[in-house]
Backbone as XML, in Angstrom:
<?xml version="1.0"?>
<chain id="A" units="angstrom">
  <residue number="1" name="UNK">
    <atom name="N" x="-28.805" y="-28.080" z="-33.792"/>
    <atom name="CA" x="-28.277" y="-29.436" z="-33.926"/>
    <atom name="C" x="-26.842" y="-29.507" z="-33.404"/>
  </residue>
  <residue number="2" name="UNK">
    <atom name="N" x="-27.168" y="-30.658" z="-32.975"/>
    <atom name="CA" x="-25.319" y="-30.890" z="-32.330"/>
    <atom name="C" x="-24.413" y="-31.155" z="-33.243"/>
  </residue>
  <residue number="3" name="UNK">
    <atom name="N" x="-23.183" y="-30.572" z="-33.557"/>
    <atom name="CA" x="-21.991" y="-31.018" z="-34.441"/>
    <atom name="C" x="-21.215" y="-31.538" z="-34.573"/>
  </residue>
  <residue number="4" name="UNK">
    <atom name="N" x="-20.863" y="-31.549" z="-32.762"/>
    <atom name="CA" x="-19.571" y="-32.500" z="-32.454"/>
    <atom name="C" x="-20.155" y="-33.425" z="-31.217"/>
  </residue>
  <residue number="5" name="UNK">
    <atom name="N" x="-19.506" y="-34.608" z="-31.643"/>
    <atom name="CA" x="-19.774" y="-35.644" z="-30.481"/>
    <atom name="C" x="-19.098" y="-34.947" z="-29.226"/>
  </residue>
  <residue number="6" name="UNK">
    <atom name="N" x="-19.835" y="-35.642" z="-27.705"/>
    <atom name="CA" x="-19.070" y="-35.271" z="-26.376"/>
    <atom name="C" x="-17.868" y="-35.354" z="-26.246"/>
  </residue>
  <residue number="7" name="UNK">
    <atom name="N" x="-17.212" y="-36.594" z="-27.005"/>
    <atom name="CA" x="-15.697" y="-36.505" z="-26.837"/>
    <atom name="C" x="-15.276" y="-35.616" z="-27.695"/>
  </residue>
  <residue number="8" name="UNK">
    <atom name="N" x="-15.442" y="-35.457" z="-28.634"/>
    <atom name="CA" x="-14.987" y="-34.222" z="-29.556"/>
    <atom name="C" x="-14.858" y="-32.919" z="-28.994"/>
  </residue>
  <residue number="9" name="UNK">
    <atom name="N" x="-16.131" y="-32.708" z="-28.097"/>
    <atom name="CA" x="-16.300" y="-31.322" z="-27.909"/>
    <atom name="C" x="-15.215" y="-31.481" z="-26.323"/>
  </residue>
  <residue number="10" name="UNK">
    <atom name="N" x="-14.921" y="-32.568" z="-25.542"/>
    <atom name="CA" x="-14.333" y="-32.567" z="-24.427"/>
    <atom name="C" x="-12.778" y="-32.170" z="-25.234"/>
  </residue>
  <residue number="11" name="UNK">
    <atom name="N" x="-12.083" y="-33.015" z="-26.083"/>
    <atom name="CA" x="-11.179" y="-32.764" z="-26.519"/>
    <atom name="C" x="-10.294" y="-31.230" z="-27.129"/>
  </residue>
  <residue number="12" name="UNK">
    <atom name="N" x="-11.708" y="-30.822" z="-27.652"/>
    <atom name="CA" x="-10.998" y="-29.390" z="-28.128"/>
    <atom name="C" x="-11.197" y="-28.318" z="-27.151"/>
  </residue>
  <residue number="13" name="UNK">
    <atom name="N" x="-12.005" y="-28.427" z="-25.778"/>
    <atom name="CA" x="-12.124" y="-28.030" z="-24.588"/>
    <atom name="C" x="-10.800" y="-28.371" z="-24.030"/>
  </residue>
  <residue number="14" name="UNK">
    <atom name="N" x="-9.988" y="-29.156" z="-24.117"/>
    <atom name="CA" x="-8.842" y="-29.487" z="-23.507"/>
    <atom name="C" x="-7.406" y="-28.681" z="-24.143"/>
  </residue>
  <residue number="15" name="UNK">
    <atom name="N" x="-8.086" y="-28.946" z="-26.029"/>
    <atom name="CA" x="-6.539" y="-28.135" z="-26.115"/>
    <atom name="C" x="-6.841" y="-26.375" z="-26.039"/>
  </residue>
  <residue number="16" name="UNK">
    <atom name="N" x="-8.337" y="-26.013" z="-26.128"/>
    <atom name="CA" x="-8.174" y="-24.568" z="-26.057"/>
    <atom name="C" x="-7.685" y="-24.002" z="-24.677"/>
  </residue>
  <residue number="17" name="UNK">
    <atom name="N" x="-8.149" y="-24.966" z="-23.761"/>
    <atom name="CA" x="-7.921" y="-24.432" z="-22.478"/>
    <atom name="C" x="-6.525" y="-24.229" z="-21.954"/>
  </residue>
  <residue number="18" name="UNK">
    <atom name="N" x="-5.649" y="-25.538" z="-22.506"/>
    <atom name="CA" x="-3.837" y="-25.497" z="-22.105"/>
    <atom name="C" x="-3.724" y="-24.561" z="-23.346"/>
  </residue>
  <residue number="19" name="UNK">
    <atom name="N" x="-4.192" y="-24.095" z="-24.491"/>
    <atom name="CA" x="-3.690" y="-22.926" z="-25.283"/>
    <atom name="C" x="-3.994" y="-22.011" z="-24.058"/>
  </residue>
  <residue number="20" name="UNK">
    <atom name="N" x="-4.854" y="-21.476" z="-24.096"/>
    <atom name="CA" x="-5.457" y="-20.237" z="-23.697"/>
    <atom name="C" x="-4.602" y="-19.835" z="-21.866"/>
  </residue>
  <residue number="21" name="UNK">
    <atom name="N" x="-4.182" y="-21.405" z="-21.283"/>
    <atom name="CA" x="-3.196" y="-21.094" z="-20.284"/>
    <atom name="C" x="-2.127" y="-20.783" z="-21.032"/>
  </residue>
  <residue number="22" name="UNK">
    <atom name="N" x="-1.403" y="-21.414" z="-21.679"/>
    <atom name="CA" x="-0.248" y="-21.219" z="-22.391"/>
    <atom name="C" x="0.361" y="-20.039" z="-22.550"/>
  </residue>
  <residue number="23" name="UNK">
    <atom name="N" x="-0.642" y="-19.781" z="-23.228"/>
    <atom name="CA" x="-0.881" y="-17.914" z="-23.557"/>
    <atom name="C" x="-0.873" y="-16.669" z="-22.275"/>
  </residue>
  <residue number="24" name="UNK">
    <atom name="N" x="-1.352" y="-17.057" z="-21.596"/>
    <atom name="CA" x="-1.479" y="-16.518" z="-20.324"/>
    <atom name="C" x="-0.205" y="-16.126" z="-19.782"/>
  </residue>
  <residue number="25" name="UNK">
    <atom name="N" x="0.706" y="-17.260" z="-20.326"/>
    <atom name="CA" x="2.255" y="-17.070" z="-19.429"/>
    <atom name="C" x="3.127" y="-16.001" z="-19.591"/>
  </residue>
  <residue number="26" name="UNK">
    <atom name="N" x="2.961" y="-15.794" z="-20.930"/>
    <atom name="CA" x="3.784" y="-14.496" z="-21.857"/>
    <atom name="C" x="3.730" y="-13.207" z="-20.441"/>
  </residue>
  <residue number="27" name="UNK">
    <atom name="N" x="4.137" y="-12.209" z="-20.601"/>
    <atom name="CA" x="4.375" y="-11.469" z="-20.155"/>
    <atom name="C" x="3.938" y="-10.189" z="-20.887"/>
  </residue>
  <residue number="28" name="UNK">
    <atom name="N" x="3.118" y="-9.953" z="-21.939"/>
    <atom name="CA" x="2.512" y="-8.974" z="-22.955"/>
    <atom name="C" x="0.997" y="-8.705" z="-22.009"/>
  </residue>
  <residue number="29" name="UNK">
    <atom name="N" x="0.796" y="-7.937" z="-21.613"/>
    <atom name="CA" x="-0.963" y="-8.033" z="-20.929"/>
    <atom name="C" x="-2.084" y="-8.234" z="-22.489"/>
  </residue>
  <residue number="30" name="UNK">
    <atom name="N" x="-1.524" y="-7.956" z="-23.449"/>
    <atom name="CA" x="-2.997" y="-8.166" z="-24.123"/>
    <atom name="C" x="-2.870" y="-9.737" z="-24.392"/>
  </residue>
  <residue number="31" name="UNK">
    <atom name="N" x="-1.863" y="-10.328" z="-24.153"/>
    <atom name="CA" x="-1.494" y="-11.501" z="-24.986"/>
    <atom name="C" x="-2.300" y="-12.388" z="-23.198"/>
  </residue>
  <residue number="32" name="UNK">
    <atom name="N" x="-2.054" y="-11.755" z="-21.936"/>
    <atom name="CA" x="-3.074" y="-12.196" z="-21.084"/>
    <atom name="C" x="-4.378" y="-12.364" z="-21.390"/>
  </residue>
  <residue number="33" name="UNK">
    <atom name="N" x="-4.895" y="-11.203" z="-21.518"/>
    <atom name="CA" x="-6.149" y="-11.275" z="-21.549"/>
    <atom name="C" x="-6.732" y="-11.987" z="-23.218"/>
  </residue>
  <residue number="34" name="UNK">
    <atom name="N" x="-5.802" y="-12.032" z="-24.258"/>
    <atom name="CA" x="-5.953" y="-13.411" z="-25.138"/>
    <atom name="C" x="-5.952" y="-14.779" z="-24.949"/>
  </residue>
  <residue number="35" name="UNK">
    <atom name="N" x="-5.037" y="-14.632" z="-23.785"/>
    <atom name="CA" x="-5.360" y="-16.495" z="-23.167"/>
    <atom name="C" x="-6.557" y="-16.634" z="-22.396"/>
  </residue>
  <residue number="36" name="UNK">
    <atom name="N" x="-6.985" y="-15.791" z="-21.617"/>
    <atom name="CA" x="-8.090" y="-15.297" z="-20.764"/>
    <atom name="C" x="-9.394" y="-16.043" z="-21.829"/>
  </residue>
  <residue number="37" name="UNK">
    <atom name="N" x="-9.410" y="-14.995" z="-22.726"/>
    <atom name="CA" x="-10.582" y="-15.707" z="-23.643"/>
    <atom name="C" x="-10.728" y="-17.339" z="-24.231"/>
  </residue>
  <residue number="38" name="UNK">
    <atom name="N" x="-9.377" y="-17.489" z="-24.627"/>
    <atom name="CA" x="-9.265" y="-18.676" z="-24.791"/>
    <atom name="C" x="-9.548" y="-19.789" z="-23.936"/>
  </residue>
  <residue number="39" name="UNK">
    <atom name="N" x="-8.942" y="-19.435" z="-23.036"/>
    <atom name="CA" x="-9.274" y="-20.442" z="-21.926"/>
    <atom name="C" x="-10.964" y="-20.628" z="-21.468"/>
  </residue>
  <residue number="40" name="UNK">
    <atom name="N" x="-11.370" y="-19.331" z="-21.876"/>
    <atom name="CA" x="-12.892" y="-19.395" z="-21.509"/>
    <atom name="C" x="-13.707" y="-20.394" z="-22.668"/>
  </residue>
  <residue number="41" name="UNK">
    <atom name="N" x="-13.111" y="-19.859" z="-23.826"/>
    <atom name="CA" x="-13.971" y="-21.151" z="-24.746"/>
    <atom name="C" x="-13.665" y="-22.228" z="-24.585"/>
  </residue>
  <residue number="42" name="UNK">
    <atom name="N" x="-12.857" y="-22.876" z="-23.942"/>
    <atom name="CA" x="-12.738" y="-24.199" z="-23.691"/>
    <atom name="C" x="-13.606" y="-24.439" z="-22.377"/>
  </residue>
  <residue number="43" name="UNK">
    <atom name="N" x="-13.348" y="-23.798" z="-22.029"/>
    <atom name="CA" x="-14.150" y="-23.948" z="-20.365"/>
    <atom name="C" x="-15.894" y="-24.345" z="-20.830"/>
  </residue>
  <residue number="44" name="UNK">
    <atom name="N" x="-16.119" y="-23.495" z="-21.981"/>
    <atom name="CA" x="-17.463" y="-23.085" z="-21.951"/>
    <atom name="C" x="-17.780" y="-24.716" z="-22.738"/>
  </residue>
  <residue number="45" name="UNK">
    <atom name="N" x="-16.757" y="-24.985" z="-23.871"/>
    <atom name="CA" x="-17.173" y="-26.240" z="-24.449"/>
    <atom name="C" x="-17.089" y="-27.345" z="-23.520"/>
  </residue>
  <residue number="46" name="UNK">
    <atom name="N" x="-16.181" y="-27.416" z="-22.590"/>
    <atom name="CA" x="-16.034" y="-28.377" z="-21.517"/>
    <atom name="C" x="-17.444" y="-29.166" z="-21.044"/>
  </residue>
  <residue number="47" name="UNK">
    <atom name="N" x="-17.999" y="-27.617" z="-20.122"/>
    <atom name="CA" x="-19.434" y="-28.340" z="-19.589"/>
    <atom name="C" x="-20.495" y="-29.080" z="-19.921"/>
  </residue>
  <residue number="48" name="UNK">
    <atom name="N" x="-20.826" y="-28.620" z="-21.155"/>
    <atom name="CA" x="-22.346" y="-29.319" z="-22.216"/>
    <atom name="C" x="-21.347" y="-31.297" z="-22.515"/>
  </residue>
  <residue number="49" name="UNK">
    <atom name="N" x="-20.368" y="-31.237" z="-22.798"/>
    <atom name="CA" x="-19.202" y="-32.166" z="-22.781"/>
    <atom name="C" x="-19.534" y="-32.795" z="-22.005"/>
  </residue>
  <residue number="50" name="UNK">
    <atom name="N" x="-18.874" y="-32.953" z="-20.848"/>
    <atom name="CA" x="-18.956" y="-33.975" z="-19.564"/>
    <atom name="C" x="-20.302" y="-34.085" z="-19.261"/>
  </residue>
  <residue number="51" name="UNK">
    <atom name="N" x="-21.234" y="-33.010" z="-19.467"/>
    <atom name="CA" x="-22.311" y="-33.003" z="-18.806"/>
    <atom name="C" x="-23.370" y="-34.639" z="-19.813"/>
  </residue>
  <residue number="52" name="UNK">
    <atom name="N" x="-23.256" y="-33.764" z="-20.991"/>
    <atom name="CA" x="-23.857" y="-35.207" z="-21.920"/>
    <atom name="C" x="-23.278" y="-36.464" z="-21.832"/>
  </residue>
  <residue number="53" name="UNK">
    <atom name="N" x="-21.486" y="-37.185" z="-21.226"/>
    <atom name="CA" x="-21.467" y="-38.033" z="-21.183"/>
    <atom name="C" x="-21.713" y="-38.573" z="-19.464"/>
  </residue>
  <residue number="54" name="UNK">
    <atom name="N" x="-21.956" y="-37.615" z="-18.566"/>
    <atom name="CA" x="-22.757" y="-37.983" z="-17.685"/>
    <atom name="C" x="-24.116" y="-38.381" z="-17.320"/>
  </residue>
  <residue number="55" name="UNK">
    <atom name="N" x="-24.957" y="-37.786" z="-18.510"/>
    <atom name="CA" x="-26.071" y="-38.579" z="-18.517"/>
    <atom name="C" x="-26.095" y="-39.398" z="-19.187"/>
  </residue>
  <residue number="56" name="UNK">
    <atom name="N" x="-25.314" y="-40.070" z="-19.880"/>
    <atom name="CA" x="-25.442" y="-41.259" z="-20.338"/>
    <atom name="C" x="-24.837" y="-42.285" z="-19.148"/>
  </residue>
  <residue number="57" name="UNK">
    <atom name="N" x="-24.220" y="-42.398" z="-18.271"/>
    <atom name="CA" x="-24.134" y="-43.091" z="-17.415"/>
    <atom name="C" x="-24.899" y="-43.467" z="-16.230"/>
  </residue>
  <residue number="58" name="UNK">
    <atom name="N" x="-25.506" y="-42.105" z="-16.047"/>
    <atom name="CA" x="-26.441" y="-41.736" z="-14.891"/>
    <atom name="C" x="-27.573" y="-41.371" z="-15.335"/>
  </residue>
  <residue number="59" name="UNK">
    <atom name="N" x="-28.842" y="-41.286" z="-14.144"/>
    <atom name="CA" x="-30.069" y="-40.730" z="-14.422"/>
    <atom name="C" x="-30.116" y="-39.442" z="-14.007"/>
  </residue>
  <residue number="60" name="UNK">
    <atom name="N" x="-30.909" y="-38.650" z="-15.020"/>
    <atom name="CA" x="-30.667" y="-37.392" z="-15.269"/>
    <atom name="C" x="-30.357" y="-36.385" z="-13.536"/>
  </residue>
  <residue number="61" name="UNK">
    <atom name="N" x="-31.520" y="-36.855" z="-12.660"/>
    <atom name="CA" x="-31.109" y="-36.557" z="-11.195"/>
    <atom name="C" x="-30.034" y="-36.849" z="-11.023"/>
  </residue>
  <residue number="62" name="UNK">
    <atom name="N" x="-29.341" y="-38.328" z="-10.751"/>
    <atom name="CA" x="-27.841" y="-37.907" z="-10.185"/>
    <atom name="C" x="-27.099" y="-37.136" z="-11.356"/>
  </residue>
  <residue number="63" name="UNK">
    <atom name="N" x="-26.717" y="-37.083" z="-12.193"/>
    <atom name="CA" x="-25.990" y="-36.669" z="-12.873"/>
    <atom name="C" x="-25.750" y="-35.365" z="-12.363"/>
  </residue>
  <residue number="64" name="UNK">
    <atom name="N" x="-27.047" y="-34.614" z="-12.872"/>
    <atom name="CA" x="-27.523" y="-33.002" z="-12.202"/>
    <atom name="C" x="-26.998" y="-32.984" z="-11.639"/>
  </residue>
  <residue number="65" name="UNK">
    <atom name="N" x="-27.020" y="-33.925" z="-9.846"/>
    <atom name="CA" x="-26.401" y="-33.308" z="-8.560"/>
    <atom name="C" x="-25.044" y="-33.395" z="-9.096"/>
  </residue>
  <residue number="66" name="UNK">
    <atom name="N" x="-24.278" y="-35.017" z="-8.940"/>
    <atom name="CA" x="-22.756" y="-34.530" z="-9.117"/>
    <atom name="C" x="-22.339" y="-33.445" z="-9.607"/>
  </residue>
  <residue number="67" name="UNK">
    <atom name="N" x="-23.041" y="-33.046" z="-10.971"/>
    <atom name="CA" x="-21.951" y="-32.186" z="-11.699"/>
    <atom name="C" x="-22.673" y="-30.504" z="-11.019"/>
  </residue>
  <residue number="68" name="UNK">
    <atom name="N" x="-23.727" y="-30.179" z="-10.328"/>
    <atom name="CA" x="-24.084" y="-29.184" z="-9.618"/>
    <atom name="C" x="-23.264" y="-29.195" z="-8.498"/>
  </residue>
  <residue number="69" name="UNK">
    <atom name="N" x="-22.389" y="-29.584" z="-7.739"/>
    <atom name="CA" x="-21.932" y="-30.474" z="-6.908"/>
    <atom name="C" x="-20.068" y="-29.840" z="-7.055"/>
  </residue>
  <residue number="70" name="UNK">
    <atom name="N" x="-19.837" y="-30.431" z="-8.259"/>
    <atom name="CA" x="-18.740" y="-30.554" z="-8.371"/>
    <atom name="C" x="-18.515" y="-29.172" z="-9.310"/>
  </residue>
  <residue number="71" name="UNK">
    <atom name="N" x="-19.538" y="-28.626" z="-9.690"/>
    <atom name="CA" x="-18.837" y="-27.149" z="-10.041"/>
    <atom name="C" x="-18.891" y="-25.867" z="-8.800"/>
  </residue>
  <residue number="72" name="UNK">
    <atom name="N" x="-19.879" y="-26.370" z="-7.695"/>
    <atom name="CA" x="-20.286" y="-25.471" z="-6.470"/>
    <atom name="C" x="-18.767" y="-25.504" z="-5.481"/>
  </residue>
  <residue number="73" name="UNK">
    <atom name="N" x="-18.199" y="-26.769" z="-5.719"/>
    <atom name="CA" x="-17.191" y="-27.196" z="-4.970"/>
    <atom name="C" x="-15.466" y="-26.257" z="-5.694"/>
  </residue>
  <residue number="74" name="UNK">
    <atom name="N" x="-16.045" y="-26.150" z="-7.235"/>
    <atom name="CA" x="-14.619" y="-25.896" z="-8.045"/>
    <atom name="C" x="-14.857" y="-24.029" z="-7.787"/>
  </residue>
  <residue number="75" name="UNK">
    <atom name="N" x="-16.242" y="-23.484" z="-7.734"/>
    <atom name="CA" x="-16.306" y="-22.201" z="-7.645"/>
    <atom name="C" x="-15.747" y="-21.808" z="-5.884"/>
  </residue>
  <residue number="76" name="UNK">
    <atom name="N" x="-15.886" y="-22.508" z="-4.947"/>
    <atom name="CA" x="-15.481" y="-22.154" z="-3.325"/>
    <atom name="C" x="-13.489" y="-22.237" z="-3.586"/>
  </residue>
  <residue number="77" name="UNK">
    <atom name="N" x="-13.581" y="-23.347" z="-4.705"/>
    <atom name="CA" x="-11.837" y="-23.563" z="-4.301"/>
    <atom name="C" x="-10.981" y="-22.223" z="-5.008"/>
  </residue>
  <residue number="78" name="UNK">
    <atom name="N" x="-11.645" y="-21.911" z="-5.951"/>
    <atom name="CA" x="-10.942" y="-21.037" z="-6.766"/>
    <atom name="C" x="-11.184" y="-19.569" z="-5.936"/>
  </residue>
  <residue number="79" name="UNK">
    <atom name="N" x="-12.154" y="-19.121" z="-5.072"/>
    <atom name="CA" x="-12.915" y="-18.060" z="-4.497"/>
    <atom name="C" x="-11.371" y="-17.965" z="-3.263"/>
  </residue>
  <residue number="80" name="UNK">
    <atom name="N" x="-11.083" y="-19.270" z="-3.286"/>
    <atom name="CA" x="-10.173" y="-19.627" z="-1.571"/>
    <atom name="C" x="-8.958" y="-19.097" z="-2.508"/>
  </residue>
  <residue number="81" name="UNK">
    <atom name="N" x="-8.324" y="-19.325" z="-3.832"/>
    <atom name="CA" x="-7.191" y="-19.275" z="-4.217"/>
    <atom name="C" x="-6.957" y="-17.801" z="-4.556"/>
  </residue>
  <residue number="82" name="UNK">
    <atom name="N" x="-7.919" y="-16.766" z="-4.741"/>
    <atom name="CA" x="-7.763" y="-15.393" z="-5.116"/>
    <atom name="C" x="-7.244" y="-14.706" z="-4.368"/>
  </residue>
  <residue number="83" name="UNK">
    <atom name="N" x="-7.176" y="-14.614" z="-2.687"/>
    <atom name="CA" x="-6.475" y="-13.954" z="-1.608"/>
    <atom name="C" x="-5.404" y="-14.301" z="-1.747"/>
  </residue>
  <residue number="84" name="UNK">
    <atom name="N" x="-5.140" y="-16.002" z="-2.136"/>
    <atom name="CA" x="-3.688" y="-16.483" z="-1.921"/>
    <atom name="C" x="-3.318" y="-15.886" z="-3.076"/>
  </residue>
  <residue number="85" name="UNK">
    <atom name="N" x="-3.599" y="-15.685" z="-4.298"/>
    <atom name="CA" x="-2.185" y="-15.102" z="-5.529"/>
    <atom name="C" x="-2.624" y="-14.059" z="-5.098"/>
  </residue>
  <residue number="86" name="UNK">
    <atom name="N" x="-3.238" y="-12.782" z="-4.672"/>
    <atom name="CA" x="-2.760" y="-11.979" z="-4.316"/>
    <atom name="C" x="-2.078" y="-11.000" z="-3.488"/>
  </residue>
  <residue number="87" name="UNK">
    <atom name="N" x="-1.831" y="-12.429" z="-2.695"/>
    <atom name="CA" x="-1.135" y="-11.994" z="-1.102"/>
    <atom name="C" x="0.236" y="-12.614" z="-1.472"/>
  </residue>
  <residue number="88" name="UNK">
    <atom name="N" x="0.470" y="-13.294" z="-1.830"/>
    <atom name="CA" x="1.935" y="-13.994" z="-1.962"/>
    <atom name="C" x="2.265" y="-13.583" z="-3.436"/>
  </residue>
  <residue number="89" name="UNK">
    <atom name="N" x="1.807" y="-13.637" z="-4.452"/>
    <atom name="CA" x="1.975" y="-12.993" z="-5.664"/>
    <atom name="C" x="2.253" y="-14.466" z="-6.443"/>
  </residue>
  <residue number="90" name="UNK">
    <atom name="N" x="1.930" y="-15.227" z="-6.526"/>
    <atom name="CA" x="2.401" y="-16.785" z="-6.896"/>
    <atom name="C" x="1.222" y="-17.169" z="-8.206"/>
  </residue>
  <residue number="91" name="UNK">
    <atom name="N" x="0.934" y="-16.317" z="-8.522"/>
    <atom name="CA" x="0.211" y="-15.782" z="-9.960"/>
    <atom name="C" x="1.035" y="-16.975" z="-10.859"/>
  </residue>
  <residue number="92" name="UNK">
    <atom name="N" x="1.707" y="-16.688" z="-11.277"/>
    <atom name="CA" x="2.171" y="-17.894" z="-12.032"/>
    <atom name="C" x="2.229" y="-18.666" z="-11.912"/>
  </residue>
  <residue number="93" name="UNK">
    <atom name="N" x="2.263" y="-19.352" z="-10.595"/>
    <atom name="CA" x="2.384" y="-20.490" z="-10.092"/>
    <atom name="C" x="1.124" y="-21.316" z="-10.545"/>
  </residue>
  <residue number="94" name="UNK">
    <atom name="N" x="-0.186" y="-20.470" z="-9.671"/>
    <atom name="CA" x="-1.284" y="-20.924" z="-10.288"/>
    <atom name="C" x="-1.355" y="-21.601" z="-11.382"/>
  </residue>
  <residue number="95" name="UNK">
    <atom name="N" x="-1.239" y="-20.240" z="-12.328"/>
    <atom name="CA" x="-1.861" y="-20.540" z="-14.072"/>
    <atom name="C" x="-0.666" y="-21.852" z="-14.392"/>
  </residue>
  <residue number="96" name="UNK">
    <atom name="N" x="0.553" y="-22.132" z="-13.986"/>
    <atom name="CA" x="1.164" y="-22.976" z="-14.443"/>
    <atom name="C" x="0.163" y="-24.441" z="-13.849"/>
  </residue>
  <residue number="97" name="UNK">
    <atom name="N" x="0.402" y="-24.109" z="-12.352"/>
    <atom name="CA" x="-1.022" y="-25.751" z="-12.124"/>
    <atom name="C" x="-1.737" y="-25.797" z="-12.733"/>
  </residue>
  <residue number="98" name="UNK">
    <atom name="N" x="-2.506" y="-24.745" z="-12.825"/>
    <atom name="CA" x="-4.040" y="-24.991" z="-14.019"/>
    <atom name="C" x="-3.570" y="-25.588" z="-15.701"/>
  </residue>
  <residue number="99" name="UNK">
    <atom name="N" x="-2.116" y="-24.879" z="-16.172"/>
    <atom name="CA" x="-2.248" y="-25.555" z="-17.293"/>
    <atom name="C" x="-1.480" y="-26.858" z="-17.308"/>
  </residue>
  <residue number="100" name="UNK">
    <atom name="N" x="-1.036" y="-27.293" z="-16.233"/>
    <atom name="CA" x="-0.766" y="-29.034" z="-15.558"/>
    <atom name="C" x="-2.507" y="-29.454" z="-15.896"/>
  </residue>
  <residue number="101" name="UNK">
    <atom name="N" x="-3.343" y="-28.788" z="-15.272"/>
    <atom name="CA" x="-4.526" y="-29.505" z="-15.112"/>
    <atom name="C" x="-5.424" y="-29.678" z="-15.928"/>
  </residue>
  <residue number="102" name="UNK">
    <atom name="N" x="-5.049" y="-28.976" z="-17.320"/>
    <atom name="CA" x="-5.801" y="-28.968" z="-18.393"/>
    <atom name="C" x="-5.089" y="-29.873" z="-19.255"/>
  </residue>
  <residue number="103" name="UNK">
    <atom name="N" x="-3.993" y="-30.092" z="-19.067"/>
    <atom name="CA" x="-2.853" y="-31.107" z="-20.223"/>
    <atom name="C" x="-3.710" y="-32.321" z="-19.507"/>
  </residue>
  <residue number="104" name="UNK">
    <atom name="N" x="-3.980" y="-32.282" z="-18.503"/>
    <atom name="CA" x="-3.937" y="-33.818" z="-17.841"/>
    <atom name="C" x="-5.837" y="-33.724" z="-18.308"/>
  </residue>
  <residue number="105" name="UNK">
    <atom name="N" x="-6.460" y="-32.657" z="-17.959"/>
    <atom name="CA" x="-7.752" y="-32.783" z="-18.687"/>
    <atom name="C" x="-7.865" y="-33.605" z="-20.410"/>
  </residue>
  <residue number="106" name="UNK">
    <atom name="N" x="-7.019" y="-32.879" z="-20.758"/>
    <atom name="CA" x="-7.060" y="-33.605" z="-22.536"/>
    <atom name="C" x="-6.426" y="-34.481" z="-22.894"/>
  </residue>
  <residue number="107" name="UNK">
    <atom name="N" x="-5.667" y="-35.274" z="-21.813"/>
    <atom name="CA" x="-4.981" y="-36.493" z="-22.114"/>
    <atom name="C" x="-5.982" y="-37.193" z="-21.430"/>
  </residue>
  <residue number="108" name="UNK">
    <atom name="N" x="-6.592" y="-37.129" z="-19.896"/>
    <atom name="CA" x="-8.055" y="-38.186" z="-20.149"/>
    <atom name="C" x="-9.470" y="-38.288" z="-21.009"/>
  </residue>
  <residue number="109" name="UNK">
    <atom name="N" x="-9.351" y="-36.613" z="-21.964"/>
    <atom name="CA" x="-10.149" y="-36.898" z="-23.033"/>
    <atom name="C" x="-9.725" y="-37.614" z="-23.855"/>
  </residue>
  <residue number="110" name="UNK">
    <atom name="N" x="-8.633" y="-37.864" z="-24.355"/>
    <atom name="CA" x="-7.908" y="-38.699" z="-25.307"/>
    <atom name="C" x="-8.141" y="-40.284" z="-24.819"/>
  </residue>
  <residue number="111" name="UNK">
    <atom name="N" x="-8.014" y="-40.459" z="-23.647"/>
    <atom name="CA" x="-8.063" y="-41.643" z="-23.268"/>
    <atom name="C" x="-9.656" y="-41.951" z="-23.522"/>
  </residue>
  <residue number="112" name="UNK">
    <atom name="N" x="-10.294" y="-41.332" z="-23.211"/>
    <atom name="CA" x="-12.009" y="-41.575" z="-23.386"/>
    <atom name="C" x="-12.027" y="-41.793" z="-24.986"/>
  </residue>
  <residue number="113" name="UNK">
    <atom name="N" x="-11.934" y="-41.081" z="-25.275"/>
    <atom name="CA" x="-12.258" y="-41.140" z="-26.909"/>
    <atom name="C" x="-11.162" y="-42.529" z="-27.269"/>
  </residue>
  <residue number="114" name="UNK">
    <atom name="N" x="-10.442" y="-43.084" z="-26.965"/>
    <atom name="CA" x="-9.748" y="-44.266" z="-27.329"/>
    <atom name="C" x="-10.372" y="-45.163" z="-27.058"/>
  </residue>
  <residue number="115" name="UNK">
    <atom name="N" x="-10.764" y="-45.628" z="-25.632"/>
    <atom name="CA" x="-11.845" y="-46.132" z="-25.095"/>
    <atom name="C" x="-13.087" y="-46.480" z="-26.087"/>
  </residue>
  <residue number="116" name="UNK">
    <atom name="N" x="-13.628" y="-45.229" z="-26.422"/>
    <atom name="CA" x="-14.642" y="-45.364" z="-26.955"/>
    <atom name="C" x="-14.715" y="-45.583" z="-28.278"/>
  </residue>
  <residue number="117" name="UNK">
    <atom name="N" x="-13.565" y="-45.377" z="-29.393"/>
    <atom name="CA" x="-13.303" y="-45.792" z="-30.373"/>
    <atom name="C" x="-13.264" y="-47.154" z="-30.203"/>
  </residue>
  <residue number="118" name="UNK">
    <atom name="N" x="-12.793" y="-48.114" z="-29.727"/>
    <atom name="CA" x="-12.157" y="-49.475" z="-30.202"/>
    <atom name="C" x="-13.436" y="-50.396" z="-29.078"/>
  </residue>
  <residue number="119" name="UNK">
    <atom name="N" x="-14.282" y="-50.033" z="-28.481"/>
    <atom name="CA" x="-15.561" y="-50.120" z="-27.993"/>
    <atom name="C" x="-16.569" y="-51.088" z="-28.740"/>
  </residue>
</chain>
């Protein structure tokens, strides 16, 4: 049985993920590979998330494609970014965009779930 609504589960996908970057920044390697995990459970709650409030907008075919689509597209970009931090060393740089991109992930979950509260 499901426990948490999609926005619920998008939301705490948002703050584990800017934790789990957060964490990442330290300079301790285990305290890396603690954000590492973290960031993965958000990641992992993320998908079932968007994915259920995409089929509610869409029929189950498109939905499928976009979001088959748009994770085939996020796995080539990130595949392209691994030569670059390790050729220039801009490692931080990265994880700092990514946790830009997860703040901004859970502030448009916030906005959804506002949305959908007063609905």
């Amino acid at each position: 049985p499901q426990r948490l609504t999609p926005v619920a589960l998008l939301l705490s996908a948002g703050v584990l993920m800017s934790s789990g970057l957060a964490i990442m920044l330290t300079e301790q390697l285990w305290l890396f590979y603690l954000g590492c995990a973290v960031l993965s459970f958000g990641a992992a709650l993320a998908t079932p998330a968007y994915q259920l409030l995409l089929n509610d907008k869409l029929a189950d075919g498109a939905g499928a494609g976009w979001l088959a689509a748009s994770h085939t597209l996020g796995y080539g970009l990130c595949a392209l970014l691994v030569p670059l931090a390790s050729k220039t060393g801009v490692s931080i740089a990265l994880i700092v965009t990514a946790l830009f991109a997860a703040v901004l992930f859970t502030i448009v979950s916030a906005c959804i779930w506002h949305y959908r509260t007063i609905k």
